[in-house]
N, C-alpha and C positions, 0 to 999 in steps of 0.2 A: 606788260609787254610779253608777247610770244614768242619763247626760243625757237632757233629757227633750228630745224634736227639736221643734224654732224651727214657727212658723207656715210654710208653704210649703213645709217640708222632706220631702223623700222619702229610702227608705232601703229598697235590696233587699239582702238578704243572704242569700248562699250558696241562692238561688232554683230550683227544679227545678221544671219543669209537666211533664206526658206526658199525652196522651189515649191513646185506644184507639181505631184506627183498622181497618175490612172490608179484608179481603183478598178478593179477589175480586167478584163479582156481590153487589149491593145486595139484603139482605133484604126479603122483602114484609111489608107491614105484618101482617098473618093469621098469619105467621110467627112476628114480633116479639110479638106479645102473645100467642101461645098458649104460647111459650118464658116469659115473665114468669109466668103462672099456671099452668104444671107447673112452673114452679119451673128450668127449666135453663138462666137466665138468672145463675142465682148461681154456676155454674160458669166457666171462661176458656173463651170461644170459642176452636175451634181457628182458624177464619177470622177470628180478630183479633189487632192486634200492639200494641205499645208503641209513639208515637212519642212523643218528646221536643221540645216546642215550645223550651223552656229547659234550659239545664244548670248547674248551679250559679252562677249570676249574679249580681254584689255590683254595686254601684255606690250614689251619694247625689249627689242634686241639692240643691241649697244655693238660698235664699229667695231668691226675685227673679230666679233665672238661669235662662236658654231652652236646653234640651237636644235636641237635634235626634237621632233615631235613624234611620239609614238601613240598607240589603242589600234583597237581593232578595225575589221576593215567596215564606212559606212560613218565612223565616230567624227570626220570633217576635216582629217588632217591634209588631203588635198585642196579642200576649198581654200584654207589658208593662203597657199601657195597661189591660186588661181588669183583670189583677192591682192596678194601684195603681188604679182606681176601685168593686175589690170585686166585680165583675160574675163573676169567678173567682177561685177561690184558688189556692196553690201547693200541691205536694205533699211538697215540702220547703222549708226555709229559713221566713224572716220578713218580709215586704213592711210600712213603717214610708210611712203619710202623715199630715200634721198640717195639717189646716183645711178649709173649702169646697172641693169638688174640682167643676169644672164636667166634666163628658165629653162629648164631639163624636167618638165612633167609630165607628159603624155608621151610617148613613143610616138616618133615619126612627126608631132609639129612643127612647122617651121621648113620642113621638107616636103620636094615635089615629088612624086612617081616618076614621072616621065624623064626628069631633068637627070644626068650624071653624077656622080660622087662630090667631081670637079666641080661639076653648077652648080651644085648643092650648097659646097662649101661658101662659094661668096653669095647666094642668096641666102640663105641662113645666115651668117654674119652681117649682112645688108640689113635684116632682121631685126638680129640684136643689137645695131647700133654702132657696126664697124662701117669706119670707111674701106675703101677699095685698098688704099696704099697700106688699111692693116691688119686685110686679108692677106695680101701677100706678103706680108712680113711673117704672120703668123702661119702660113699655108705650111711651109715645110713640120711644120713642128705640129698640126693639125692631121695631116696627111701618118705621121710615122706614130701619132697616140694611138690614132684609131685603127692603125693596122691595114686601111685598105688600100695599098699603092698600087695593086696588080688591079684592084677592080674602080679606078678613076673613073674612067672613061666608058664604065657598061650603067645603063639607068639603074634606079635604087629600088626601083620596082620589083627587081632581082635580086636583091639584098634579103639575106635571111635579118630577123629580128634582132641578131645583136650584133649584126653590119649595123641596121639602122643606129643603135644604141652606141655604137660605138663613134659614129660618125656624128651624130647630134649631142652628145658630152663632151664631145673631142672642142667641137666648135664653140662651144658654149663658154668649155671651161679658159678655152684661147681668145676671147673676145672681150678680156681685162675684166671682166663686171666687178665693181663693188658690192654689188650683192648675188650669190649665186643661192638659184632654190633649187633644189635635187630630190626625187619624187621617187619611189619604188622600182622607177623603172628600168634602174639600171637592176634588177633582178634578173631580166632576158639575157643580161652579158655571160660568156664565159667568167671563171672563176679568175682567172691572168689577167683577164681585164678590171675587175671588179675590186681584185688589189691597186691596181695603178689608178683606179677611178681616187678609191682612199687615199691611197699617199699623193696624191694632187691635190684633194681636198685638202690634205694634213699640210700639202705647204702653201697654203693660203693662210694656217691659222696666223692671227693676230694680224692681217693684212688686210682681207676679205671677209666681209658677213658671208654664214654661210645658213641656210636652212634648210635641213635636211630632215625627209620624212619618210621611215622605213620600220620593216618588221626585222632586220637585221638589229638584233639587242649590241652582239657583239660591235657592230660596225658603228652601231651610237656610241658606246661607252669609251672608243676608240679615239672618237675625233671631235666630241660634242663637251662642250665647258657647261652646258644648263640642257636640262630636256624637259620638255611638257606632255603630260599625258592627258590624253582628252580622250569623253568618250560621251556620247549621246551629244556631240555638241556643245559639251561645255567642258574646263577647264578641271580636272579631278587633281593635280599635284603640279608643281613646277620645281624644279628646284635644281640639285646637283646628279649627275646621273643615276650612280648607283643607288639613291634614295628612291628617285623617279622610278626607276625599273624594279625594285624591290616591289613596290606598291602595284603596280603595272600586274607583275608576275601572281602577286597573292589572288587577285581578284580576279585576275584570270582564269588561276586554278579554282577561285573558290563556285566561279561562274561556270565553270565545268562540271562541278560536283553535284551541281543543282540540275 
């Protein structure tokens, strides 16, 4: 009989992503779509390869605990994040989440240009999975995280990038998720902000899954109970932070020296 997995829980198993990436000079568009309607787009490009973002990757984050995923940029620690909120699938294995999933990975997702701060806020919450009655429940406390109460009402199209950032974490992290993923991109924030991103994160601990993936060491070791460090797509160490980043740090430098 199969356990059914806990509110919070994540669960990758035996995981493989690959895209298909140009070899050489980028196609022109005129290209691309006369290739789609003769039809020899269903054929393998010879000017294209396999890459492997993942390679068979298992891991399970357990209800309430902050997993911090570190390596370099290119090693897959986004696609993660993409896979467990559905945004991509895998091409092998089984990705397993159970509950509200808020996602903060790309800057500007989930938001429109045109629409207002104001729209923004309950289409984005609409998004992730809030009703309306708690949009406005959460709206004032959304509204004063992210700082922009003087700019409601101008489109976000005018929003510098850590407007955007500041408004699409705000909402995210207000819209209850049982499991929240948090991406690099709160790096475009001010430094004011990027504390209070933290200590929001830090009071979810034990409440909320959190998985967070960043080149901040300090900001892992802070609020993360397990880290994984991957690189080329597969899984190089797991374990308790300072161990993780110990490991991280040597081969980094050793990969520098070379």
């Amino acid at each position: 009989m199969k356990k059914e997995l806990q509110t919070g829980q994540i669960e990758f198993i035996n995981i493989a992503k690959s895209y298909r990436t140009s070899k050489g000079k980028y196609g022109l568009l005129r290209d691309i779509i006369g290739e789609k309607f003769s039809g020899l787009s269903s054929a393998k490009s010879k000017n294209q390869e396999k890459f492997y973002a993942l390679r068979n990757i298992s891991f399970t984050v357990n209800p309430g605990e902050c997993l911090g995923i570190i390596g370099n940029n290119g090693a897959g620690k986004s696609t993660i994040l993409k896979l467990i909120s559905k945004i991509t699938y895998p091409e092998k294995g089984l990705v397993k989440a159970r509950g509200r999933i808020g996602a903060f990975i790309e800057l500007g997702a989930g938001l429109h240009h045109e629409l207002t701060g104001k729209e923004n806020i309950y289409l984005y919450g609409a998004i992730l999975g809030m009703s309306k009655a708690e949009i406005k429940k959460q709206y004032r406390d959304i509204v004063r995280f992210a700082g922009i109460g003087k700019f409601l009402d101008v489109p976000i199209k005018k929003y510098s990038s850590g407007m955007y950032s500041r408004l699409g974490f705000s909402v995210c992290a207000f819209s209850d998720p049982d499991i929240l993923l948090v991406d690099e991109v709160l790096a475009v924030g001010d430094i004011d902000f990027q504390k209070r991103c933290l200590e929001k994160m830090h009071s979810f601990a034990g409440r909320k899954t959190i998985v967070f993936v960043s080149h901040n060491l300090d900001a892992i070791k802070s609020i993360c109970s397990r880290v994984i460090f991957i690189d080329g797509g597969e899984i190089v160490k797991i374990g308790r932070p300072n161990d993780v980043i110990k490991e991280y740090v040597r081969r980094s430098s050793k990969s520098r020296k070379n």
